[in-house]
C-alpha positions as CSV (number, residue, x, y, z in Angstrom):
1,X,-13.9,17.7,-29.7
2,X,-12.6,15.9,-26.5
3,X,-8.2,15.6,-26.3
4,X,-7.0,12.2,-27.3
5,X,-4.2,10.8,-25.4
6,X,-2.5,7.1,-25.7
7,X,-3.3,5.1,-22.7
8,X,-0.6,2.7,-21.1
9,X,-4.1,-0.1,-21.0
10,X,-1.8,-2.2,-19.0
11,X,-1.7,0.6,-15.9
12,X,-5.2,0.9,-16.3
13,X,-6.0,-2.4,-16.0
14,X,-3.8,-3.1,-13.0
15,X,-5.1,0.5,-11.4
16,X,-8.5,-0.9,-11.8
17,X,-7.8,-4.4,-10.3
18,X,-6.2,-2.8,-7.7
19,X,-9.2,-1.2,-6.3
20,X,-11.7,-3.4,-7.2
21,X,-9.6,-6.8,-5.6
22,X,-9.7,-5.7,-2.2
23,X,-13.6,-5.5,-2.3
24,X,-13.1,-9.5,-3.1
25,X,-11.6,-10.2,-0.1
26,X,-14.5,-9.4,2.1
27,X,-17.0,-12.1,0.6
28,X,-18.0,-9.7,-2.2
29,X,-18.7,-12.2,-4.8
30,X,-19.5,-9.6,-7.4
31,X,-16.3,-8.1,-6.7
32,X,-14.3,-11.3,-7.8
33,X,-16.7,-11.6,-10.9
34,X,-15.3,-7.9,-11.6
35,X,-12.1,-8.8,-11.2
36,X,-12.1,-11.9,-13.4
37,X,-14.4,-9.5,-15.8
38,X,-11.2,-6.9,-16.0
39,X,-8.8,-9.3,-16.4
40,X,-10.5,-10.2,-19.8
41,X,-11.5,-7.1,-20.5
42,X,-10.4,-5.3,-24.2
43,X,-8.8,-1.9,-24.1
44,X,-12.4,-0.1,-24.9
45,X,-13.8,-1.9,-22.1
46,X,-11.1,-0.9,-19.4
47,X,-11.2,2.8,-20.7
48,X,-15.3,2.6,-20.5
49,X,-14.9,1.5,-17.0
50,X,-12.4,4.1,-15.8
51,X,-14.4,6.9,-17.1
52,X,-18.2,5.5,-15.4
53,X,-15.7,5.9,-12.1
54,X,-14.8,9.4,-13.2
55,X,-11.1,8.7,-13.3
56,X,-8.8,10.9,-15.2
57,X,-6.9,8.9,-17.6
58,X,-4.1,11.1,-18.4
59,X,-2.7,9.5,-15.1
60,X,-2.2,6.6,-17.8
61,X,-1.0,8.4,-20.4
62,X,1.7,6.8,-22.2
């Protein structure tokens, strides 16, 4: 059975707009469609995408 930690979702969420926004700036459309998409995104969500980018999310531990 994996650990379970409480996750600050609001650090996550920034973290992960914070690396995707920059890719919007270029032209990327599809980045500012992920950006938009994170901003909505529910807790499971944000925690699904953190882990498909094989982050470590005890840097959001709260």
């Amino acid at each position: 059975m994996g650990e379970r930690i409480l996750v600050d979702v609001d650090r996550l969420r920034e973290a992960l707009i914070e690396e995707t926004g920059p890719a919007s700036f270029t032209g990327s459309p599809w980045a500012i469609v992920d950006v938009a998409a994170l901003e909505d995104a529910d807790p499971q969500e944000l925690l699904r995408e953190a882990e498909r980018r094989g982050w470590d999310l005890r840097r959001f531990e709260a």
